[in-house]
C-alpha positions in Angstrom: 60.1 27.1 14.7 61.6 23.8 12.7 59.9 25.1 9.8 61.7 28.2 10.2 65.1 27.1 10.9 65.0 24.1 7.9 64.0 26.7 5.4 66.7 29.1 6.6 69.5 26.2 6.7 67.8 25.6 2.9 69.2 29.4 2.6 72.7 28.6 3.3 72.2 29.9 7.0 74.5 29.8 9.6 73.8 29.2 13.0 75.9 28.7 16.1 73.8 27.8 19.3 75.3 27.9 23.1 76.7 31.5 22.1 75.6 34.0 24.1 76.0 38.3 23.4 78.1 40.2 25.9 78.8 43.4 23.7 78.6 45.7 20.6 80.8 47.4 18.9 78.1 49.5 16.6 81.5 50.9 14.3 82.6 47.6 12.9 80.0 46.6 13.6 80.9 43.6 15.3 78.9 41.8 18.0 81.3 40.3 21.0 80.4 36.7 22.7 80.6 35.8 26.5 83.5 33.8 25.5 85.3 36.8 23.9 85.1 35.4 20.6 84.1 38.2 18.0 81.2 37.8 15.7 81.4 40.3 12.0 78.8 41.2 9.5 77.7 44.1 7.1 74.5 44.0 9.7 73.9 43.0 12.8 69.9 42.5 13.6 69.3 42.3 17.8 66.1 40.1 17.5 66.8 38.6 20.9 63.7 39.4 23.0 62.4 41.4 25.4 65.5 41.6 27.6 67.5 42.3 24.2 71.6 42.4 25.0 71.9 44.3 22.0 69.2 47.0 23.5 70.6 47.6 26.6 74.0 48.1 24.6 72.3 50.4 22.7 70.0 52.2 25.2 72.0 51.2 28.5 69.5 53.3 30.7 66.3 51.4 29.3 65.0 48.3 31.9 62.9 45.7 31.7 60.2 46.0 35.2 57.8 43.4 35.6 54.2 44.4 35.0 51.2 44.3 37.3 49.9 41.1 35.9 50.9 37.3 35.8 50.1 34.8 33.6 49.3 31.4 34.2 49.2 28.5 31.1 48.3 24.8 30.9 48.1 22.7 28.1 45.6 19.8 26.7 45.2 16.9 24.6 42.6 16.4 22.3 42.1 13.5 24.3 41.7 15.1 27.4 39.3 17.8 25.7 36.9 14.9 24.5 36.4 13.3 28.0 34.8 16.2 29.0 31.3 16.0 30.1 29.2 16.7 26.6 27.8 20.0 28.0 31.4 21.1 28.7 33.1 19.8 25.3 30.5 21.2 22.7 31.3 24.6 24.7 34.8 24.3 24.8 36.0 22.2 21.7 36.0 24.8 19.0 39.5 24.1 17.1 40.6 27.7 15.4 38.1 29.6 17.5 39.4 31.5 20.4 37.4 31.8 23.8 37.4 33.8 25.9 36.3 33.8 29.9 36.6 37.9 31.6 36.0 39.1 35.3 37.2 41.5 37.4 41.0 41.7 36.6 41.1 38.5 34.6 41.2 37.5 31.4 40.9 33.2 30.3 42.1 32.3 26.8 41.5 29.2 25.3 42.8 28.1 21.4 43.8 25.4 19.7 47.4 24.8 17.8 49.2 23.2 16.1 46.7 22.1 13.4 44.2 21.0 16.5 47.0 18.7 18.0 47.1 20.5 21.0 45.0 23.4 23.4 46.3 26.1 25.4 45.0 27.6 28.1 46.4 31.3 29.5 44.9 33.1 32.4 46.3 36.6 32.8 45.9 38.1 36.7 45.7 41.5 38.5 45.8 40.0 41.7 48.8 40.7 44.1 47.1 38.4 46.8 47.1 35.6 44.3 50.1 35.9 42.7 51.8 36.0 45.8 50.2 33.2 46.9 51.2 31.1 43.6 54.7 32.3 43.8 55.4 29.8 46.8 52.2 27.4 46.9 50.0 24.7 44.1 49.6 27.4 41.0 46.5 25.0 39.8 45.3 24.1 43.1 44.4 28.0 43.8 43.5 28.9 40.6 41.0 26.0 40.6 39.7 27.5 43.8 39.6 31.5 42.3 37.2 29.9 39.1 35.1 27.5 42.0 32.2 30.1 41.0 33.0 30.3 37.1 31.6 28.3 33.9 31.0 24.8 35.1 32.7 23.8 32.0 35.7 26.1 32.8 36.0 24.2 35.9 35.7 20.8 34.0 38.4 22.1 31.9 40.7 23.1 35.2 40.6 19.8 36.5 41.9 18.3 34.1 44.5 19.9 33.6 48.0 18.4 34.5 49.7 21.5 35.9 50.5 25.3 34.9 53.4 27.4 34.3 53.8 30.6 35.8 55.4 33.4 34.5 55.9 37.1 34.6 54.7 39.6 32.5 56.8 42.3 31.9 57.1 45.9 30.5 59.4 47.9 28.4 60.4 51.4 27.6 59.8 51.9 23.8 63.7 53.0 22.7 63.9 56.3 21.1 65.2 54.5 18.0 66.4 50.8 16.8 69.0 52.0 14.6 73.0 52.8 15.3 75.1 52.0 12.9 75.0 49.0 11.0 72.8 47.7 13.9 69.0 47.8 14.2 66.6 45.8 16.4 63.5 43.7 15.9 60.4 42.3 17.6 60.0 42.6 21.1 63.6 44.0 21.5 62.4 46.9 19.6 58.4 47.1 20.4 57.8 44.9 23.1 54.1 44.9 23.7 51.9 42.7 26.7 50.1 39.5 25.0 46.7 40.9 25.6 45.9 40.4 21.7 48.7 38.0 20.7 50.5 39.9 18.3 54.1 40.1 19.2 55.1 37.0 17.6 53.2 38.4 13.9 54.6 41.9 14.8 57.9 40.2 14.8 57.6 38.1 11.2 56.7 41.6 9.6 60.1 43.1 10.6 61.9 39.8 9.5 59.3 40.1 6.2 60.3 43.8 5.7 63.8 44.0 6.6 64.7 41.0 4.8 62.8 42.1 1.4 64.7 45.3 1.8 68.4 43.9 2.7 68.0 41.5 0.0 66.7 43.9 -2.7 69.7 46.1 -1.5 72.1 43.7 -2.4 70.7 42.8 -5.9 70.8 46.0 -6.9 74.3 47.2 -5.5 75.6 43.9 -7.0 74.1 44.7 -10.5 75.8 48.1 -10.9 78.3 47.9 -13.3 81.7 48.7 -12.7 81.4 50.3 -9.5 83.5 49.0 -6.5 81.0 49.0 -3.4 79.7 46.8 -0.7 76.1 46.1 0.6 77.3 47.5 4.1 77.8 51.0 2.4 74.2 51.2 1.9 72.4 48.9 5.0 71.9 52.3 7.3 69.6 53.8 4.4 67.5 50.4 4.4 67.8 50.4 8.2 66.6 53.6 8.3 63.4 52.9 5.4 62.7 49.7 7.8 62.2 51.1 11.1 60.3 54.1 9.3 58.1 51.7 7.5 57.1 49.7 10.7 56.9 52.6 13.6 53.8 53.6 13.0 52.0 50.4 12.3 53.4 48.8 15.6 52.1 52.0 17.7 48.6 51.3 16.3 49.1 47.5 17.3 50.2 48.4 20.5 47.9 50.9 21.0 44.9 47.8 20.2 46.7 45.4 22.4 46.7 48.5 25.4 43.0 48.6 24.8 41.8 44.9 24.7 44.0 44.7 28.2 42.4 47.3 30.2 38.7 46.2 29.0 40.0 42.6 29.9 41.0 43.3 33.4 37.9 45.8 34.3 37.6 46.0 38.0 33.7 44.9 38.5 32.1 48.2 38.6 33.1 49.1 35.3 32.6 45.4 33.8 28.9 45.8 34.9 28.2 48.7 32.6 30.6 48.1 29.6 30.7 44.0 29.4 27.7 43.0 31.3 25.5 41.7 28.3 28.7 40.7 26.2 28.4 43.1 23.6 31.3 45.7 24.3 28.8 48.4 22.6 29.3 46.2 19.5 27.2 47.3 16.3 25.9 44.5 14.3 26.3 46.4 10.9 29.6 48.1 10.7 30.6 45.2 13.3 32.5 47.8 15.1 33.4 47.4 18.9 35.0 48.9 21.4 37.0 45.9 22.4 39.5 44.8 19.4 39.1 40.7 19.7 35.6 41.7 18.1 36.2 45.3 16.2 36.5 45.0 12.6 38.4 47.9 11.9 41.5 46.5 14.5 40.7 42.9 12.4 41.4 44.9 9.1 44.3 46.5 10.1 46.0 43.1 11.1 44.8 40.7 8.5 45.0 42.9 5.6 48.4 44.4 6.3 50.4 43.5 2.5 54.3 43.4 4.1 55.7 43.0 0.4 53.6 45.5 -1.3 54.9 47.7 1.7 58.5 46.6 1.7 58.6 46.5 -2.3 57.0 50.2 -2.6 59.8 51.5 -0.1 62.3 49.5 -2.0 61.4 52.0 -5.3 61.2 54.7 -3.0 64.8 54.5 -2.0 66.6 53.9 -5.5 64.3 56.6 -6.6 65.8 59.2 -4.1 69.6 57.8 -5.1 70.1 56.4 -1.6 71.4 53.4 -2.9 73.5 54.7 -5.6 72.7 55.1 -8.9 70.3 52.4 -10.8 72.0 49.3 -12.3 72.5 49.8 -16.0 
C-alpha cells in the first residue's frame, strides 16, 4: 500500500483522509462528504469496497448479507516458524508456496508475505456451532481444539500462535451495471467475490490498470486535437463504457474459479471421500488439468497470462477508430 500511495503522490495525487462519502450527485457529477463539503471531478471512480457508498447510491436496493462462512487469521514470525519441531518446519516453512490443510467444511491456508518477513494463516469455517461459539468465547483456544485430530505440525503451528482475528465473510449482489454518468465502480464495489482463491485484491489492480490506461490515453488524445474546444469529461462515459465492457467477462470467469475452489474446499465428508480422498482432485499429470483451480492449469493461465495493457491499449484503438472520442489528433 506505501508503495502505492508514494508513487501516486510522485503523480501529483491528491489525497484527503478522515473524509467520508454520504452522497452522489451522478449529473455533475459531484460526490458529497458527511460533512456536507462537496467534492468535483470529470470522473468519479467508487473503489471503496465491498460495502461501497457509491454502490448503494447507485443501486439503493442491492445489500451486503453475510455469508455462511467465517474466517479466522493469525499471523507468524519467521522466528516463531523456525522453533518449530524439525518435522513440523521442513513441512510448513515453504516461503512463496501456498499450503493448504481441507476437511469437511474447512479450508487452512498458509503463505508467506512480504518478501518472507512474515506468515499468515486463514482458516475459513462452515460451522454455525463454532462460529457461534467464537463469536463470544477464546477464537484460538477452540480452534486449537477443532484441529486436536489434524496434522501434528498444524497443531505445532496453532500453538504458537499469539491470537486470531475474526471476521465475517460476506456476499454481494453483482449490480446490473457500474456505470451512471460520469461515475463507474471498481474492485469489490463492483465484483465482490469470497477469498476462496485470493483474487479480489489482483481483480482490483486490473481495473485500476485498465481504466487508468484508458482515462489517460483519453486525455492525450482529446488534448492533442487541434483547435477544437472540448474537455476529457465529454468523452469519460465512452471509456467508462469500453472499461467495464473489457473487464465483465473476465471477472465472471474469475468468479466463477473462485465459486468452484470454495465448494470443493468446504466438501461435507461424504463427498471429500470420493473427490479429495487421495489428493489428486481427478488431476491429470500431462495436460495438468484439475478440477480444483489452486492446481488446474487452464484457471493458472487465465490469471497469470492475462496482458491488461495489450487489452486496455487494443480497446484504446478500438474507440478512436469508431469516432467515440472525436476525431483523431492531426
Amino acid at each position: 500500500m506505501n508503495v502505492l500511495y508514494t508513487e501516486a503522490c510522485s503523480l501529483g495525487v491528491k489525497f484527503m483522509f478522515g473524509c467520508e462519502v454520504e452522497d452522489i450527485d451522478f449529473d455533475t457529477p459531484m460526490a458529497r462528504l458527511t460533512n456536507g463539503e462537496p467534492v468535483h471531478g470529470d470522473v468519479i471512480i467508487g473503489c471503496d469496497g465491498v460495502k461501497s457508498v457509491v454502490r448503494s447510491v447507485m443501486h439503493p436496493s442491492i445489500e451486503t448479507e453475510n455469508d455462511e462462512s467465517l474466517a479466522y487469521r493469525a499471523l507468524f514470525t519467521p522466528e516463531q516458524v523456525a522453533k518449530l519441531s524439525p518435522e513440523a518446519a521442513k513441512s510448513i516453512n515453504h516461503p512463496g508456496k501456498c499450503l493448504f490443510w481441507l476437511g469437511p467444511y474447512i479450508q487452512i491456508v498458509f503463505y508467506s508475505l512480504r518478501g518472507g518477513s512474515v506468515y499468515n494463516l486463514v482458516v475459513s469455517v462452515i460451522d454455525d456451532d463454532l462460529n457461534a461459539k467464537t463469536e463470544n468465547g477464546d477464537s484460538l483456544e477452540l480452534l486449537r481444539e477443532r484441529f486436536a485430530d489434524w496434522d501434528p505440525a498444524l497443531q505445532e503451528l496453532m500453538a504458537t500462535a499469539e491470537g486470531v482475528a475474526r471476521f465475517q465473510l460476506l456476499k454481494v449482489q453483482d449490480p446490473p451495471f457500474w456505470s451512471r454518468g460520469n461515475v463507474t465502480l471498481m474492485g469489490d464495489a463492483a465484483h465482490y467475490m469470497l477469498p476462496y482463491l485470493g483474487q479480489g485484491a489482483a481483480m482490483c489492480a486490473e481495473d485500476g490498470f485498465v481504466l487508468g490506461t484508458l482515462l489517460g490515453r483519453m486525455t492525450e488524445h482529446v488534448d492533442g486535437r487541434d483547435g477544437v474546444q472540448s474537455s476529457p469529461k465529454d468523452y469519460a462515459r465512452a471509456v467508462l463504457d469500453a472499461y467495464e465492457g473489457l473487464r465483465h467477462q473476465r471477472r465472471l470467469r474469475v468468479a466463477k474459479y473462485s465459486r468452484t475452489a470454495g465448494e470443493i474446499s468446504h466438501m461435507p465428508e461424504e463427498d471429500a471421500k470420493h473427490i479429495r480422498g487421495d489428493g489428486t482432485y481427478n488431476y491429470d499429470e500431462e495436460t495438468r488439468i484439475s478440477d480444483w483451480p489452486w492446481i488446474d492449469s487452464r484457471c493458472i493461465k487465465f490469471l497469470l497470462l492475462y496482458k491488461a495493457d495489450e487489452e486496455a491499449e487494443a480497446e484504446f484503438a478500438r474507440l478512436v477508430e469508431s469516432g467515440a472520442l472525436g476525431t483523431t489528433p492531426a
